[in-house]
KEGU-471227 format. One record per residue: residue number from 1; x, y, z of N, C-alpha, C in turn. Coordinates in steps of 0.001 Angstrom, whole numbers, plus 500000, padded with zeros to 6 digits. Example, Ala and Ser with C-alpha at 12.3 -4.5 7.8 and 13.67 -1.06 7.14 Angstrom:
BEGIN
    k    n.px    n.py    n.pz   ca.px   ca.py   ca.pz    c.px    c.py    c.pz
    1  513190  494310  507800  512300  495500  507800  513200  496700  507800
    2  512850  497750  507080  513670  498940  507140  512900  500030  507870
This chain:
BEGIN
    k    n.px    n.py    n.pz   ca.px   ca.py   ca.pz    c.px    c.py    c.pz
    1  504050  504259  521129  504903  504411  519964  505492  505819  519970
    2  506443  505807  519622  506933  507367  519320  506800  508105  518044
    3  506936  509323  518350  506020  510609  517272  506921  509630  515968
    4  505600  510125  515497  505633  508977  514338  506882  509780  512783
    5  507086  510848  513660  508286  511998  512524  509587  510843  512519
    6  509738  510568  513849  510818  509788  514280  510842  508472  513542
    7  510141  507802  513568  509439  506266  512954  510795  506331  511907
    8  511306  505502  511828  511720  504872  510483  511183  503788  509478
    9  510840  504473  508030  510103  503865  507730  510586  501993  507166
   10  511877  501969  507603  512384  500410  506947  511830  499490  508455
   11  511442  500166  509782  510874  499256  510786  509333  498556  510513
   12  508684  498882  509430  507882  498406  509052  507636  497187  507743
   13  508915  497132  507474  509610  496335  506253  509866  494612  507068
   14  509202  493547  506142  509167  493896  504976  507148  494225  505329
   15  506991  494556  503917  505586  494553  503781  504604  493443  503705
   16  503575  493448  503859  502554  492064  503386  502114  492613  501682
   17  501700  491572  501224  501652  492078  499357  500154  492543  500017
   18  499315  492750  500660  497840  493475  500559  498515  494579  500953
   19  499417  495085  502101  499416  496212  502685  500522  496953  501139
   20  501197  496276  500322  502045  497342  499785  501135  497568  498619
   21  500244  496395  498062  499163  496661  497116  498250  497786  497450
   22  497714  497961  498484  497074  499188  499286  498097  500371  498739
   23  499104  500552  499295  500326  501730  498988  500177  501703  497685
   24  500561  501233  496896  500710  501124  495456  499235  502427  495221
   25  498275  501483  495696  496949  501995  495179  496863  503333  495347
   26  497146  503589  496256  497610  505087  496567  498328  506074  495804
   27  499147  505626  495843  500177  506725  495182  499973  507729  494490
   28  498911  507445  493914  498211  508423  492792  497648  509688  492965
   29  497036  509269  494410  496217  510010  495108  495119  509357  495676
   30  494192  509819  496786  492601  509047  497255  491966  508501  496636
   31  491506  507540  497315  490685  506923  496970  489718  506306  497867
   32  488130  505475  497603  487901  505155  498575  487827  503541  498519
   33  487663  503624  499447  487874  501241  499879  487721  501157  498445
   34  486452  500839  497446  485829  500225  496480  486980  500473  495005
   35  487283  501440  495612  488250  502170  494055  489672  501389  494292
   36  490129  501169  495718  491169  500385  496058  491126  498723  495663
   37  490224  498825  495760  489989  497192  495489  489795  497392  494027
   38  489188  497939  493106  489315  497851  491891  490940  498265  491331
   39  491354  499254  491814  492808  499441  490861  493632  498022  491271
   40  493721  497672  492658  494261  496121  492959  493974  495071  492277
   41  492960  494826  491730  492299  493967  490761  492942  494279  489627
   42  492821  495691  488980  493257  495731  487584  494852  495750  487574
   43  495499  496189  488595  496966  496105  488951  498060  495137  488710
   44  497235  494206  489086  497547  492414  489290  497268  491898  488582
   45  496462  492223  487389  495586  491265  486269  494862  490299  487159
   46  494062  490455  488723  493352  489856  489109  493814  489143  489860
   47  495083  488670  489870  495833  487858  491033  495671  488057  492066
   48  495683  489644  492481  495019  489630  493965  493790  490283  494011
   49  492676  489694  494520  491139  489835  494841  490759  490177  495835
   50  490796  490953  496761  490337  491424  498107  488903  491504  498518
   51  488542  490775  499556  486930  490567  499664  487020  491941  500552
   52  486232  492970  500561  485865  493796  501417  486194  493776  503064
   53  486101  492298  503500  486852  492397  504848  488208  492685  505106
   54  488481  491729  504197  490094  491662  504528  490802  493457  504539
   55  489949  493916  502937  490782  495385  502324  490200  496206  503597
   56  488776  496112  504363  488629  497223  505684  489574  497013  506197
   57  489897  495762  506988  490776  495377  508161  492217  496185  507595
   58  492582  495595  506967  494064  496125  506208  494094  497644  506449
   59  493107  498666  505811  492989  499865  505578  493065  500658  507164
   60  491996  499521  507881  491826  500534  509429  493326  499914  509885
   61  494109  499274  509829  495126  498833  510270  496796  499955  509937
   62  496345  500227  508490  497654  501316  508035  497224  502434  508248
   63  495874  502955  508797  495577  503881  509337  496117  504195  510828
   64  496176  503239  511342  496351  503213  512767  498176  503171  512920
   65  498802  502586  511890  499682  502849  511699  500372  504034  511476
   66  499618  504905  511029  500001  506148  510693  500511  506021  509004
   67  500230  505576  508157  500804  505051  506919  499811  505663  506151
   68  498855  505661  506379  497273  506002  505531  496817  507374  506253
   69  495929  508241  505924  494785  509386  505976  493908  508916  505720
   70  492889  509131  506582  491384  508639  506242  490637  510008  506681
   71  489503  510448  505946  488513  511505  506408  487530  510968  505537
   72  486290  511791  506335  484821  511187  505613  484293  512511  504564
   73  484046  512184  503727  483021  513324  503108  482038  512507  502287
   74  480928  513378  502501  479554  513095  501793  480011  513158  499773
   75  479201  512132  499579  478783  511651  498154  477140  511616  497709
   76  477039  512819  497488  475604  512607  497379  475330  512446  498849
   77  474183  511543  499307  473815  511475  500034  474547  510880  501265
   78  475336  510105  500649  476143  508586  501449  477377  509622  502118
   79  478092  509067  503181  479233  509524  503711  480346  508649  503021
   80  481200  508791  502559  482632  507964  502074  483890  508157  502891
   81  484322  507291  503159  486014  507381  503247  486646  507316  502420
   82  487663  509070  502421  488829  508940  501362  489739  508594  502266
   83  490623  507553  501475  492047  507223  502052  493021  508043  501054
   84  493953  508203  501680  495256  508929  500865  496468  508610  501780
   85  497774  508115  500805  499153  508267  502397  499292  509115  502333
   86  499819  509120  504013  500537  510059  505237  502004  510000  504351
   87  502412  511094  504938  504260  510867  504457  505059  509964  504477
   88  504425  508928  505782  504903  507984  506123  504974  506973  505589
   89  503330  506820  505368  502978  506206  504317  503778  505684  503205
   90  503807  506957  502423  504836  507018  500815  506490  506896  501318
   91  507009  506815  502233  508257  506730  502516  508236  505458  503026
   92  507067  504604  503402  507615  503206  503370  507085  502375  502914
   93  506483  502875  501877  506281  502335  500198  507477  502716  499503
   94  508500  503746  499319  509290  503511  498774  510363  503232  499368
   95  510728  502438  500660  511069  501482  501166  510895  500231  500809
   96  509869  499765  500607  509345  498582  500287  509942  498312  498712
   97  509682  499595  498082  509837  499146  496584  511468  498734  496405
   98  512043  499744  497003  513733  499451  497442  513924  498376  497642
   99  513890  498067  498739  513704  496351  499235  513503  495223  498543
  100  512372  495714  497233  511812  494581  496551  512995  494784  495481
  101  513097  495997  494836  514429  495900  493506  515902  495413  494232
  102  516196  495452  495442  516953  494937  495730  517060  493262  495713
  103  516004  492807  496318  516178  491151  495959  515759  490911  493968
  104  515432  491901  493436  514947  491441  491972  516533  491355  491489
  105  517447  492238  491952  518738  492009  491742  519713  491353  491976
  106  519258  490415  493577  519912  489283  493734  519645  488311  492966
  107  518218  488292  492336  518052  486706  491665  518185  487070  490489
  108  518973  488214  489719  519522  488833  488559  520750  488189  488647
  109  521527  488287  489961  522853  487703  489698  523396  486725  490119
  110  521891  485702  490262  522313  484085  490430  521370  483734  489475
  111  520575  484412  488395  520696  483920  487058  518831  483305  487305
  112  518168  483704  488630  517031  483073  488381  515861  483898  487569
  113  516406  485219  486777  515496  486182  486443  516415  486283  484934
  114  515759  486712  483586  516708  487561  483333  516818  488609  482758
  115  517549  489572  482086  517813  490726  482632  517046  491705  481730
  116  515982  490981  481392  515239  491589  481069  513589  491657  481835
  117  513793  490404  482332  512481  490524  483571  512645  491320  484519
């Protein structure tokens, strides 16, 4: 892959709803797996539920992507992973969000939304 400065972030578009739910979760700042899966839960009013596999797989996946930061630090006794996005990250999350207000506006003006949804 090439240096990932270069990357454009719309080549990763569109998103999967776990990987932009992940982003979302982010935005705020770190967090670790367990806290991700809870703001996703409360995010969604529960619609989306992530069993611990799926949200690792996903997480080591936008890591590897370069989309996510991961480092370990101790909690008490336990080691944790904080996740936080990379620049990249947040630039194609707000790609994604683009993308998404863009079709909320096509079905604005064939009348399947309205203009207040």
């Amino acid at each position: 892959m090439a240096a990932r400065s270069s990357v454009s972030p719309d080549s990763f578009l569109p998103l999967t709803a776990v990987s932009f739910e992940i982003l979302l979760a982010l935005a705020e700042g770190g967090r670790h797996g367990y806290d991700i899966m809870l703001e996703i839960e409360r995010r969604t009013g529960g619609r989306l539920s992530l069993n611990p596999g799926t949200l690792y797989r996903a997480l080591d996946r936008l890591v590897e992507q370069g989309l996510l930061d991961a480092a370990f630090h101790r909690v008490g006794e336990e080691r944790r992973r904080l996740f936080s996005l990379s620049p990249l990250g947040s630039a194609v999350a707000a790609a994604e969000a683009g993308r998404l207000a863009d079709q909320v506006r096509a079905a604005r003006a064939v009348r399947l939304l309205k203009r207040g949804a």
